[in-house]
C-alpha positions in Angstrom: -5.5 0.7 -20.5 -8.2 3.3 -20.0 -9.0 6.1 -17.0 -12.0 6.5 -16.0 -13.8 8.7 -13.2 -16.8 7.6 -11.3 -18.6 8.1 -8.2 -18.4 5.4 -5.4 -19.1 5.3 -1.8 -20.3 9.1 -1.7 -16.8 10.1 -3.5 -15.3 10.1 -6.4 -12.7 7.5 -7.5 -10.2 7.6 -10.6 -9.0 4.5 -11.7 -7.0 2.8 -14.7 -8.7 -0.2 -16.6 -8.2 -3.1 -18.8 -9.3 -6.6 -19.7 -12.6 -8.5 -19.6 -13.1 -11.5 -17.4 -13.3 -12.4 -14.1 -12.3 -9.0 -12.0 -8.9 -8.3 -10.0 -8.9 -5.2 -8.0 -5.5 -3.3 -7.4 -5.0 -1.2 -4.0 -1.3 0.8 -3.8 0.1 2.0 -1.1 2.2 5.3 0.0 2.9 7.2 -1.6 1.6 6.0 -5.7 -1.2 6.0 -7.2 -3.2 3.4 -9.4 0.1 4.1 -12.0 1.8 1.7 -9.7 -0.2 -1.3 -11.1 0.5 -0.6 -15.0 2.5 -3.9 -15.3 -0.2 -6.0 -13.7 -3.2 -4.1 -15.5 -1.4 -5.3 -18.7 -0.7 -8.6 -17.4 -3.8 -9.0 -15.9 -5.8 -8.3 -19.1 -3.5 -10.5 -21.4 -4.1 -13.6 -19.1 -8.2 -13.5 -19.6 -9.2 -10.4 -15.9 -10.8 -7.0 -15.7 -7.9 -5.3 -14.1 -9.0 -2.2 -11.8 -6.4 -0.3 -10.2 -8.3 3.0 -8.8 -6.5 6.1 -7.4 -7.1 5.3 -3.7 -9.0 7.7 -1.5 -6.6 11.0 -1.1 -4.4 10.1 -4.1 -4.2 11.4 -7.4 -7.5 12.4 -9.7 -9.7 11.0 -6.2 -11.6 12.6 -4.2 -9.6 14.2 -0.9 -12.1 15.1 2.1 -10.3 17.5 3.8 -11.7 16.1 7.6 -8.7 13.4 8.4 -11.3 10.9 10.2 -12.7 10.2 6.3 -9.5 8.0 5.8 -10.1 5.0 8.1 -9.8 1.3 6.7 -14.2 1.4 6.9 -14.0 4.0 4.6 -11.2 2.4 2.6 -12.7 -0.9 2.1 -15.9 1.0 1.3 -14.6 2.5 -1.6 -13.8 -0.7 -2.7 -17.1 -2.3 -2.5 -19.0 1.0 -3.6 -16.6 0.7 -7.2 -17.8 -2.2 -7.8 -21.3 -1.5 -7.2 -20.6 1.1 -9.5 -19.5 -1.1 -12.4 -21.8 -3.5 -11.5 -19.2 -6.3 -10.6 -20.3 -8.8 -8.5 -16.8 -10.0 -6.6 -13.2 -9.6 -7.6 -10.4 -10.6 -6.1 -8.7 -8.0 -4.2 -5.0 -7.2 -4.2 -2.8 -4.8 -2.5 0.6 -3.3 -1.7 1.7 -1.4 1.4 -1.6 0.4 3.2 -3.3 -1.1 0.3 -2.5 -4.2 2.1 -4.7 -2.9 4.7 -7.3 -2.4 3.2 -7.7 -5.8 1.3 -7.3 -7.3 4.4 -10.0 -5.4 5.6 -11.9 -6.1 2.4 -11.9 -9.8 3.3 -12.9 -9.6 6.5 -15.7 -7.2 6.1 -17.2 -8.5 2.6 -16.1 -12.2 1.8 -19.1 -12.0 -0.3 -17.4 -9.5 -2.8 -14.1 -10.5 -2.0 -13.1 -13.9 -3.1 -9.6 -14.0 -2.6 -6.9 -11.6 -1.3 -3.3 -11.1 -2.6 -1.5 -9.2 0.3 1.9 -7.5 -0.2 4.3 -6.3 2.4 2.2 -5.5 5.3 1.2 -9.3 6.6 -2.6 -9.6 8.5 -1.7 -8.8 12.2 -3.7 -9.6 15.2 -5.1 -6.1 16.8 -2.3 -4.9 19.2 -3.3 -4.6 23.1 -3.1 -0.5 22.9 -3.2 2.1 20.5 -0.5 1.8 18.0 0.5 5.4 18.4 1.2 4.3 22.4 3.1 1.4 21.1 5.9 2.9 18.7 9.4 3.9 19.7 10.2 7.1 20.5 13.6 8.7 22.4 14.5 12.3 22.9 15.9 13.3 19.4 14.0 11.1 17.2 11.0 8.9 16.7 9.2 6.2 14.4 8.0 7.7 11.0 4.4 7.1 11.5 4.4 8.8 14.8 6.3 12.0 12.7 3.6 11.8 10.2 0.5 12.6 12.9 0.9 16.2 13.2 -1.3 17.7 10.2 0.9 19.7 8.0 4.5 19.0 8.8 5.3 16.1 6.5 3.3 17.6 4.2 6.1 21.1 4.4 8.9 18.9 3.8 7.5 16.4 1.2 5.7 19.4 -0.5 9.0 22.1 -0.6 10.5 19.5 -3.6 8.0 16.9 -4.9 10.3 15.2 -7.5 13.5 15.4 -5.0 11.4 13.6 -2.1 9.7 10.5 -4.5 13.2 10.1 -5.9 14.9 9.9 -2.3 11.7 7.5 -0.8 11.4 5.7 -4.1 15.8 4.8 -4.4 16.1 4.3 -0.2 13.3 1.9 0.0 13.8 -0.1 -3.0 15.8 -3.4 -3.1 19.0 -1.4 -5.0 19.3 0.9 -1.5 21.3 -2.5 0.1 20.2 -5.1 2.5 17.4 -4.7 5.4 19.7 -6.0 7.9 22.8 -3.8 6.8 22.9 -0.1 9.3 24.5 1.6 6.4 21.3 0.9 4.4 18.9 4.1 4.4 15.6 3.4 6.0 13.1 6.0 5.1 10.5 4.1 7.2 11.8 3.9 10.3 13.7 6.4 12.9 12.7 10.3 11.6 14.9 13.0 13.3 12.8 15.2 15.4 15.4 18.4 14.0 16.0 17.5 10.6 13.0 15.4 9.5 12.4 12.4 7.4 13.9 13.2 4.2 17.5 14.8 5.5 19.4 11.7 6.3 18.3 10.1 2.9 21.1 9.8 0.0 20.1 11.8 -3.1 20.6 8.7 -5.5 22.7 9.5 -8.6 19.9 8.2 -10.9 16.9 6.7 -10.4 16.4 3.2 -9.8 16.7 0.9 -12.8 13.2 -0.4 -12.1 11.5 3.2 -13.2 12.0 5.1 -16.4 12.2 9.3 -16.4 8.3 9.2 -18.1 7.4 6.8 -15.3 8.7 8.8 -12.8 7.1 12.0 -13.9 3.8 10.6 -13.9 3.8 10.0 -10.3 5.8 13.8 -9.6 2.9 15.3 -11.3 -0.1 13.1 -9.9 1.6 14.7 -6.1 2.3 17.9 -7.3 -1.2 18.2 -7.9 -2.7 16.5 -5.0 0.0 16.8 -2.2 0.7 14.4 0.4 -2.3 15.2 2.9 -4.5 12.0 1.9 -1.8 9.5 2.0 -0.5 10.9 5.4 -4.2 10.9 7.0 -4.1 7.3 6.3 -1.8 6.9 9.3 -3.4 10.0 11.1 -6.4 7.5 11.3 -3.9 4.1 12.8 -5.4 5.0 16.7 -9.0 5.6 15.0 -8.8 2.2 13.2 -7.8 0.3 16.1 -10.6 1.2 18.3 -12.7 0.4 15.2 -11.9 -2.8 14.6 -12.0 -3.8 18.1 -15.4 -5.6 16.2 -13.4 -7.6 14.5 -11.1 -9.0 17.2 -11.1 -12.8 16.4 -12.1 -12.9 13.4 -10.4 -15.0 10.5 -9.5 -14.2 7.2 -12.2 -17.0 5.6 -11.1 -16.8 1.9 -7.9 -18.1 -0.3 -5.0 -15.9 -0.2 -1.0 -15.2 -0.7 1.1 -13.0 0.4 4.6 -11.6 -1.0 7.1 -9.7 -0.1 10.3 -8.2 -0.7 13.9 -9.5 0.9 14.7 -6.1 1.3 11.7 -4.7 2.2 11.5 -1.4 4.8 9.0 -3.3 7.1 11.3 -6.5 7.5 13.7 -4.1 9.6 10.8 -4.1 12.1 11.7 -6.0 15.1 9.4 -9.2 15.4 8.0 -9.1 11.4 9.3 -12.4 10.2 7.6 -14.0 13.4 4.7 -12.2 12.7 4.8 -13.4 9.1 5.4 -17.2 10.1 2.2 -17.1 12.3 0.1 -15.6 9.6 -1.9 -19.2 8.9 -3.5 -18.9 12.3 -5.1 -15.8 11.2 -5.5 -16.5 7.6 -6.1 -20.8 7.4 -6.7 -20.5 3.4 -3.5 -19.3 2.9 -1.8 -20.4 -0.5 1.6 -19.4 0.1 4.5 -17.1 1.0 6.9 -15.6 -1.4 9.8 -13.9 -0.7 11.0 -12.0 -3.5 15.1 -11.6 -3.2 17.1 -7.9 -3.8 13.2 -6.9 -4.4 12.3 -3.7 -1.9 9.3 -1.7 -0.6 7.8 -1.3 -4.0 7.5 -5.0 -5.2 4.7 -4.3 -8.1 7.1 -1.8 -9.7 10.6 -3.6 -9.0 9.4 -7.0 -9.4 6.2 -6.9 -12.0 6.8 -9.7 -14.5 6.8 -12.4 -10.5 4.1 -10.4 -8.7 2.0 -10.6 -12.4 3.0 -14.1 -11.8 2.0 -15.0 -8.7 -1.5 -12.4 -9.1 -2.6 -14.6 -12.4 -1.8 -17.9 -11.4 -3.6 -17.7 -8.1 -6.5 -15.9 -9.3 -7.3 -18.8 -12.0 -6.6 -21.3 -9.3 -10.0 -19.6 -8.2 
């Protein structure tokens, strides 16, 4: 597995590489970095692919425009296209986890031409919503939804920032499978109601060790990448969710027109969001090529990391079904 540095799309994008062969493309979500996809880089190369899993826009050794309007799924799905360019790669298959969901779905519907195939995990393709999603999510008078607490420039950056290593190991333990079930109240939810006093990270358990999923030398890898970078990319990602809907108000309509499959976790954050499974059961309406749906059981929010040997699995044998 190699790193490499390149310019794409008027930035510059880091990214971890392996493998010849037909190409995959890895997106992760927040808050990783490419290191999230070292199981599937591996697998990925082993089975016959170019693996590329690039430190998305705002993450790790990538660029990190300081103006938040630079983070909108356009932008997103044009790094993509502009790494390929760069390596001279025709098409790939794209694949991604969390917001990296997002932006393969984007991907697809923007380029079909580059983008063969899609392998979407945890966030589902969604038809647009009738108003701004930041006029949508719940609020009340002592607390609100975590994306909402993540708009204001600077303040979840003070509390993720004031203990790098303490925060991933709270978010990485309380949204993984071994936190409990979704549909349990005693099970910590760091993606979902944020205290307007105390913040996102003071209600969370401090987890005796880490999760079994994630070794000490993994874990550092990812403290360091965000002690280095800080949290301001990944959190303009959502400061851009109002931005992104007006946006892709172009794209109302339009079908996903390329093979896909899409995974996620039993115990996945995003399932305790009222409506999601319904949302998930209608996805062939938006997305008629799609393969299939796999639920992965006790498997969390970070299914690449807690689950790697299936979602290597399901990645290879759908890609050489193409």
């Amino acid at each position: 597995m190699q790193e490499r540095l390149v310019d794409a799309n008027g930035i510059r994008l880091n990214f971890l590489e392996a493998g010849e062969g037909p190409a995959v493309l890895l997106c992760h979500g927040f808050p990783e970095t490419a290191y999230a996809w070292r199981h599937q880089v591996a697998a990925l190369a082993a089975a016959g692919f170019r693996a590329i899993a690039p430190d998305m826009r705002g993450y790790g050794k990538s660029s990190r425009p300081d103006e938040v309007d630079q983070y909108t799924l356009f932008h997103l799905a044009g790094d993509m296209v502009g790494l390929l360019d760069t390596l001279g790669v025709e098409n790939a298959i794209i694949v991604g986890n969390d917001w990296g969901a997002s932006v393969a779905w984007q991907a697809v519907l923007l380029r079909p031409d580059r983008f063969t195939g899609v392998v979407a995990i945890g966030v589902p393709m969604m038809s647009q919503p009738p108003a701004p999603p930041t006029q949508i999510f719940p609020k009340t008078a002592d607390a609100l939804f975590y994306a909402l607490y993540f708009q204001e420039p600077g303040v979840a950056e003070a509390e993720f920032e004031r203990d790098v290593a303490l925060t991933l190991r709270k978010l990485m333990f309380a949204a993984s499978g071994e936190a409990g079930p979704r549909d349990d109240d005693r099970t910590p939810n760091p993606f979902g109601m944020v205290s307007k006093r105390d913040g996102l990270l003071a209600s969370l358990p401090v987890p005796a060790k880490l999760p079994d999923w994630i070794g000490d030398a993994e874990f550092e890898n990812f403290v360091h990448a965000f002690r280095q970078s800080g949290f301001s990319g990944g959190l303009n990602y959502y400061r851009n969710l109002d931005r992104n809907w007006a946006l892709q108000s172009c794209l109302k309509g339009k079908l996903v027109d390329v093979p896909a499959v899409y995974l996620m976790g039993e115990r996945d954050t995003g399932l305790a969001i009222p409506g999601m499974r319904a949302i998930i059961a209608e996805m062939p309406r938006l997305v008629p090529k799609l393969v299939d749906t796999i639920f992965l059981p006790d498997c969390g929010h970070w299914v690449p990391q807690e689950r790697p040997d299936d979602v290597s699995t399901a990645i290879i044998r759908f890609a050489q079904g193409l």
